[in-house]
Each structure stands twice: as structure tokens, then as C-alpha cells.
Backbone as JSON, one array per atom type, in Angstrom:
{
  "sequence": "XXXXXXXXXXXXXXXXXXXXXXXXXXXXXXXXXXXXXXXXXXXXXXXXXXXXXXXXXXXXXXX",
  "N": [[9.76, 1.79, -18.2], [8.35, -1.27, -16.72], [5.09, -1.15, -15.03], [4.13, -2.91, -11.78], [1.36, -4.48, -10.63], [-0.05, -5.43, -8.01], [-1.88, -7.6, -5.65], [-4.61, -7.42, -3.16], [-3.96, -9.38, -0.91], [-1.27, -9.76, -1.7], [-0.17, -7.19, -0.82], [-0.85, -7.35, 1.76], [0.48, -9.27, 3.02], [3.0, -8.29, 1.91], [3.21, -5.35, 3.46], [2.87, -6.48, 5.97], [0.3, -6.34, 6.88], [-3.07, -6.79, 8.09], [-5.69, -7.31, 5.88], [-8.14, -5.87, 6.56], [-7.35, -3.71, 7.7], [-5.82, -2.56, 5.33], [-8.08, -2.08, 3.71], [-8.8, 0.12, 5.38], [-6.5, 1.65, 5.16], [-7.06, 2.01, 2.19], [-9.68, 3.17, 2.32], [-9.67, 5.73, 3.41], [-7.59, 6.96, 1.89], [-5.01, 6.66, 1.97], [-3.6, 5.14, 0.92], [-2.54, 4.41, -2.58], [-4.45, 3.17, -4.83], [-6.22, 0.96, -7.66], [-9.35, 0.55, -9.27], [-10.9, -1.43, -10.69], [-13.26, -2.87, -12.7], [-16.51, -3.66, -10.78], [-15.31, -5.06, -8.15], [-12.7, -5.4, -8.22], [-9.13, -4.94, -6.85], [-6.48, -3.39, -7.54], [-3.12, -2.8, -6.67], [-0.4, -0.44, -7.28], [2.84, -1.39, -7.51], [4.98, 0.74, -7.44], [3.5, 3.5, -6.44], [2.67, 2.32, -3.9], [5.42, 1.75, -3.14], [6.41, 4.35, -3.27], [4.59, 5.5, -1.29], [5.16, 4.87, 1.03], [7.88, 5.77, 1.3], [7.31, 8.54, 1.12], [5.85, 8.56, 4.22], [8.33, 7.77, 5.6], [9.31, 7.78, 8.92], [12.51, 8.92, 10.42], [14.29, 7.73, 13.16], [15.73, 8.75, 15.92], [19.08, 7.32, 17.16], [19.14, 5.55, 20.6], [21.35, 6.92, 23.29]],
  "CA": [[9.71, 0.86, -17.09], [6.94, -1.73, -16.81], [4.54, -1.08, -13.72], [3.45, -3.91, -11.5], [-0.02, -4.43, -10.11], [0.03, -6.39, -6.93], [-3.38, -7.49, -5.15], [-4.42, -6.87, -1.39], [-3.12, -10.45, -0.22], [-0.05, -9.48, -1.9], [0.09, -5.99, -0.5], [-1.33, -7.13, 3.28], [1.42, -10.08, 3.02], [3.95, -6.89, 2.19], [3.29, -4.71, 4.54], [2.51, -7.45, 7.81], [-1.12, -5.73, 8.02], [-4.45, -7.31, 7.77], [-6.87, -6.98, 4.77], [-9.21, -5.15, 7.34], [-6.41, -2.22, 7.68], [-5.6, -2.34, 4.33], [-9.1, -1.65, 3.17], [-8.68, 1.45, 6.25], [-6.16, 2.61, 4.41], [-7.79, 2.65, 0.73], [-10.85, 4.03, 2.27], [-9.01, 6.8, 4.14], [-7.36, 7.37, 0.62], [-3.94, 6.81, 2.77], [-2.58, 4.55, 0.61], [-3.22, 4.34, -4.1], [-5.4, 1.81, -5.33], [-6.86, 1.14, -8.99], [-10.64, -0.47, -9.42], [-11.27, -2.48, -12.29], [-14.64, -3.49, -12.68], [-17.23, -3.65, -10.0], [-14.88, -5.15, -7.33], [-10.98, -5.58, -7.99], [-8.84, -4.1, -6.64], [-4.61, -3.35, -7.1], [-2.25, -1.5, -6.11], [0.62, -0.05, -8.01], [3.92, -0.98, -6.94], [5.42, 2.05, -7.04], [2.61, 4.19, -5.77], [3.22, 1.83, -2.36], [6.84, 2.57, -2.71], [6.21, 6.49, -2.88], [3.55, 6.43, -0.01], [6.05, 4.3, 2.0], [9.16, 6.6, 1.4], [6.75, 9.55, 1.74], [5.28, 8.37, 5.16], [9.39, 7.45, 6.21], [10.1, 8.22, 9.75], [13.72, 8.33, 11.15], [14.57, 7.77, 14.46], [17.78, 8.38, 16.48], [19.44, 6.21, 18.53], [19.35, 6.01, 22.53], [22.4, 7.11, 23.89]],
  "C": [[8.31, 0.24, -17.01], [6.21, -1.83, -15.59], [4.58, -2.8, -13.8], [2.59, -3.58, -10.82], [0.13, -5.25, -8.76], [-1.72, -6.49, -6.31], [-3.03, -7.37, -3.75], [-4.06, -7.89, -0.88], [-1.76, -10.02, -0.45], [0.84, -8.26, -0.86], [0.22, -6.07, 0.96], [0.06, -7.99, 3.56], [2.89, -8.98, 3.64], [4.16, -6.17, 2.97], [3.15, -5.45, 5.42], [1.2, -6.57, 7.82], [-2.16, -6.55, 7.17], [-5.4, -7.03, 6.5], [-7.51, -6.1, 5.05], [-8.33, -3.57, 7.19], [-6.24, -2.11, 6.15], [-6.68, -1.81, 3.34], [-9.33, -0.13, 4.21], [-8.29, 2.56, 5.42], [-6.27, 3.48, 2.89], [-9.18, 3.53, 1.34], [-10.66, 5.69, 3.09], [-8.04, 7.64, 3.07], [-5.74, 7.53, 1.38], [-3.33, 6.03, 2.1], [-3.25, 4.24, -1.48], [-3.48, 2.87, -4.4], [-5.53, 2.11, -6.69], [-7.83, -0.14, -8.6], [-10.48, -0.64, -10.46], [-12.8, -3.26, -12.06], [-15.4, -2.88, -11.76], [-15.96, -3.96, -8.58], [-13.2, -6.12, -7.23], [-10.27, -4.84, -8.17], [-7.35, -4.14, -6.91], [-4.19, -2.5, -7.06], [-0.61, -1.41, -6.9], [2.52, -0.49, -7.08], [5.06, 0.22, -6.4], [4.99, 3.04, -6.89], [2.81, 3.55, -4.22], [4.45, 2.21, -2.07], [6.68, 3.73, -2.17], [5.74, 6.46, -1.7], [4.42, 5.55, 1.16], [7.03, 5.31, 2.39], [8.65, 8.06, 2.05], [6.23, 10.04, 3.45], [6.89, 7.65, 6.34], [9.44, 8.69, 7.6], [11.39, 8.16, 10.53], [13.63, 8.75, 12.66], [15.96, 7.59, 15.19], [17.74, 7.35, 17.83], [19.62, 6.06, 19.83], [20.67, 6.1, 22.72], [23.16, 5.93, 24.73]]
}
């Protein structure tokens, strides 16, 4: 299977959150990144999957 790389517009787009959170959550190590160089950054598609599915909460329904 061939990974994909996505960048943090891509990723902040994805999730609905800000750049600002999204750099929260790489620096809180709450969500997998890969550096390349001095300063770029992506994120694995299916490392976001995992920490999505991993971080799944269900909720029941009101009566």
C-alpha cells in the first residue's frame, strides 16, 4: 500500500482546527508528524487515521 503525506493546511483543513492547534498537538506529541529538513513538516495519512480511531469516543443517545 502506498502511504500518503499530507501537509498542515491539508491536515488543519481535515480536521476543522487551526494551524495554531495543530502545531499543540505535534508539540504535545498528540498527534504523528515527520520533519524533513530544517522546517517541513507532514503527516502520515494513516498515522491521523489511527490517532483518530484511537482517540474515538461513542456516545449514546438521549432518551
Amino acid at each position: 500500500m502506498n502511504e500518503r503525506y499530507l501537509t498542515g493546511e491539508a491536515i488543519s483543513a481535515y480536521l476543522h482546527i487551526s494551524l495554531r492547534t495543530l502545531q499543540n498537538l505535534r508539540d504535545s506529541r498528540q498527534i504523528p508528524f515527520t520533519v524533513i529538513g530544517d522546517r517541513n513538516i507532514i503527516y502520515s495519512e494513516s498515522g491521523i487515521r489511527e490517532t483518530l480511531l484511537n482517540n474515538m469516543r461513542h456516545i449514546e443517545k438521549p432518551c
